[in-house]
C-alpha positions, 0 to 999 in steps of 0.5 A, spaced: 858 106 599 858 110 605 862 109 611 858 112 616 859 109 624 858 109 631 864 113 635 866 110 640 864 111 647 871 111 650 872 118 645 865 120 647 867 120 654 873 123 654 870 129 650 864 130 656 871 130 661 874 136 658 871 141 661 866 138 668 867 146 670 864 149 665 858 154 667 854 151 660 858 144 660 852 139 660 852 133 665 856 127 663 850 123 662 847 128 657 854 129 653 854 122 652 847 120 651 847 126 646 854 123 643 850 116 642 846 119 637 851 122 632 853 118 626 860 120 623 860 120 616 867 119 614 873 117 617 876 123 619 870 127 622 869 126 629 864 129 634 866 135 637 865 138 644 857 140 642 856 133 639 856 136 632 861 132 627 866 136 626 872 136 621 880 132 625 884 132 621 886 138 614 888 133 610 884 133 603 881 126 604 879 125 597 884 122 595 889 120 600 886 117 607 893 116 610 900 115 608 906 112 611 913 113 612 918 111 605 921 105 607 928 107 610 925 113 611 928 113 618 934 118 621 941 116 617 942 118 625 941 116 633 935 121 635 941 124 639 945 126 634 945 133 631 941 134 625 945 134 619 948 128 622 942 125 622 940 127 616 947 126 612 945 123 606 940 128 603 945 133 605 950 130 602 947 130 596 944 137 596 951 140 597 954 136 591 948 138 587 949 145 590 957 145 588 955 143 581 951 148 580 955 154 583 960 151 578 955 151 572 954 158 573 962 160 574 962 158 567 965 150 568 959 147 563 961 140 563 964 139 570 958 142 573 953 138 570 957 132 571 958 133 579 950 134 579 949 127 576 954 124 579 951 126 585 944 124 584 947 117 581 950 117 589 943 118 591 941 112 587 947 108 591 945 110 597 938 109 597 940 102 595 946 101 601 944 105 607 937 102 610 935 108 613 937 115 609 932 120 612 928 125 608 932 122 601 927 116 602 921 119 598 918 113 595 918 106 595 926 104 595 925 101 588 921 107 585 928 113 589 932 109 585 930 108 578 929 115 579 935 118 582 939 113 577 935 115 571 936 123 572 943 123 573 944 117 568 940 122 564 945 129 567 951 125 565 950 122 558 947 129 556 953 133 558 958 128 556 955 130 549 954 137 549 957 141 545 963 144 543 968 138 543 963 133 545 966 127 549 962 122 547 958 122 540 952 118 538 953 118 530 945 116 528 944 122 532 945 127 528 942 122 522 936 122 527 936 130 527 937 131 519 931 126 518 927 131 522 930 136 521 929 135 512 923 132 512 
């Protein structure tokens, strides 16, 4: 199926004017004449100055024609506001996760890990609380927060079982291991 349309006379008029000074720039009625015979092929090409269809966009249109900002994707913020106070709950969330880390580092295994999960659980509940979070709406709201929840559900379980000195054990685990593992 092709999509192949005639482009607008109001754009076409608009390409004629930009440049009525130029010593090569064609009258306005020649510019429009030739602008009425160009078809465009797909939906973002779009005649140029010579009236030869021409490319308006880098984006790749294979597979994404257009896309719209996530649902609460907003600013946390007025548009006055600095930055990081419009931007707070992503920022919250990179800072617990970048705390966590530093401390897993340090040697803090447990604690480390459960501050990164914890603060991916946070960022669950905050996608669910806060109407507008700014760049920690990716997805749909639904879809950020089975995946935040899921991650830091995830986090926490494994680094309550880690070892030594597991802090929560599941007994048919290590049944499920010696099953695998002897067969």
């Amino acid at each position: 199926m092709s999509a192949e349309r005639k482009v607008p006379e109001a754009a076409e008029a608009s390409e004629a004017a930009v440049a009525p000074d130029a010593p090569d720039a064609p009258d306005a009625s020649e510019a429009s004449e030739a602008a009425e015979d160009v078809t465009v092929r797909d939906p973002v090409s779009a005649p140029g100055a010579d009236g030869v269809p021409r490319r308006a966009t880098r984006r790749f249109p294979l597979f994404t024609r257009d896309t719209a900002r996530p649902e609460g994707g907003g600013r946390a913020a007025p548009g006055d506001a600095p930055a990081p106070a419009r931007q707070w709950p992503i920022l919250a969330v990179l800072l617990t996760v970048g705390l966590g880390l530093l401390l897993t580092a340090l040697d803090v295994f447990r604690v480390g890990l459960l501050l990164i999960g914890a603060a991916l659980l946070a960022g669950a509940v905050l996608r669910w609380a806060v109407p507008d979070v700014g760049m920690l709406a990716v997805r749909s709201r639904f879809t950020d927060m089975v995946t935040y929840g899921g991650l830091g559900l995830a986090v926490v379980l494994l680094a309550l079982m880690m070892q030594p000195h597991p802090l929560l054990e599941f007994p048919w685990l290590q049944d499920m291991l010696h099953v695998t593992v002897d067969s």
